[in-house]
C-alpha positions, 0 to 999 in steps of 0.5 A: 505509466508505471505507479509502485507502491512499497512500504519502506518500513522507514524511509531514512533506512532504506535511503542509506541501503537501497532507495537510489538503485531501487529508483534508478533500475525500476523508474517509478512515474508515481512512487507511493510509500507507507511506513515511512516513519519520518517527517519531510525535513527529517528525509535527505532524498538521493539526488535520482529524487530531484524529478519527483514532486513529493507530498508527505503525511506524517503521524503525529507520533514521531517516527511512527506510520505515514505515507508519502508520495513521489510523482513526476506528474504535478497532482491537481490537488493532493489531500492528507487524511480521509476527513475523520480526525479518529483516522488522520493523526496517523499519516495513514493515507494520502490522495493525489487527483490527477485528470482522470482518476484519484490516486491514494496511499494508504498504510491500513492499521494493524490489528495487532496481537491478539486481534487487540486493535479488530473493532477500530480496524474495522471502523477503519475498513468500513471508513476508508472504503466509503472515502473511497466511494466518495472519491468515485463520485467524480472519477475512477479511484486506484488505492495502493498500499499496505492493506495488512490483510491476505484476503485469501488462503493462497495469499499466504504461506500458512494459512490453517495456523495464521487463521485467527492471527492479525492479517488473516481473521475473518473480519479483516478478510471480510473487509476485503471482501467488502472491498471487491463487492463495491466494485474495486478490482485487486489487480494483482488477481486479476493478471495471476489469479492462481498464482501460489507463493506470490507474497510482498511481506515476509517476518523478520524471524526464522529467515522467512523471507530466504524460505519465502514464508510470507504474505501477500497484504500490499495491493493496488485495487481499482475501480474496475472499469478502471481495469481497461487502463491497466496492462500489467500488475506485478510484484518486484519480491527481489528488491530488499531493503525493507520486509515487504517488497514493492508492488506495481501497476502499468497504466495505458 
């Protein structure tokens, strides 16, 4: 079974540049996607679709944030939010139970300039991280998506002048660490665990993805003994259409 997660960076752009080859050459079983900026009825999906059942959480705020997720497998339940209104007008996380594990899709919120949004985002990783743990309760929980942090040096072109920038302060990197402490495993890591200049996101600027000057923040971390289920953890840095790249998982 093949799960992708991709932060779209608008799912109406990407539909009118690549979504339909993307679909059609990488054959997501699960596609989870954040960013999307857009209501359901606001999306004409491609017809290569018409297979998935879809589920959406928007912002309140439109053409802002939200998530979506795209399953060939009918979910026993899905869930919006994680149950915390200072968290959930934002579209920012979805959760679809399936027999024997928890999938979620989360779009974690930026810390912005000069680290101006750092003590909500951290009342954001400590929240999110205990939904969770909550979730893990009733079984193993794989979360996927845009966690807006490069949890180490090698996950990043530059890390000595990004140190103190969005996405690579020592809190955010602290609330990864948290992550990896409660048990959850980065599975990306775990198959490439030296593997340099890997990176899902790269800025607009300065032609930083054709230099490949990026980042490595979009993640699919699980329970770790959920890890004998998982085979493969790649990133696909050639598929365009957005400024982050999807990533992906293949289950047993």
């Amino acid at each position: 079974m093949r799960l992708i997660s991709w932060n779209v960076n608008g799912i109406r752009a990407v539909i009118k540049k690549n979504f339909s080859e993307f679909l059609a050459e990488h054959q997501p079983d699960i596609l989870c996607l954040q960013e999307t900026k857009a209501r359901a009825e606001q999306v004409d999906l491609p017809l290569e679709a018409a297979g998935y059942h879809t589920y959406w959480n928007s912002a309140e705020k439109a053409g802002y944030s939200g998530t979506a997720i795209f399953s060939k497998q009918e979910p026993l339940k899905v869930t919006n939010g994680i149950g915390i209104d200072e968290h959930d007008t934002e579209g920012r996380v979805i959760t679809a139970e399936f027999e024997d594990y928890f999938l979620v899709t989360v779009y974690t919120p930026n810390s912005k300039n000069e680290l101006l949004r750092l003590p909500y985002r951290q009342r954001w990783d400590a929240d999110f991280l205990a939904y969770c743990k909550m979730l893990e309760n009733d079984k193993p929980v794989v979360f996927c998506g845009d966690l807006n942090v490069a949890h180490q040096e090698i996950d990043l072109a530059r890390p000595k002048q990004n140190r103190k920038n969005a996405g690579f302060s020592d809190e955010e990197r602290a609330g990864f660490d948290n992550i990896v402490a409660a048990g959850f495993t980065d599975t990306f890591r775990h198959f490439h665990p030296d593997t340099t200049e890997a990176y899902s996101w790269w800025s607009y600027r300065a032609g930083a993805r054709g230099k490949n000057i990026g980042w490595r923040i979009d993640y699919f971390c699980v329970s770790t003994p959920f890890m004998e289920r998982v085979e493969k953890a790649d990133i696909l840095a050639d598929v365009l259409g957005s400024d982050h790249c999807p990533v992906l998982i293949e289950l047993t």
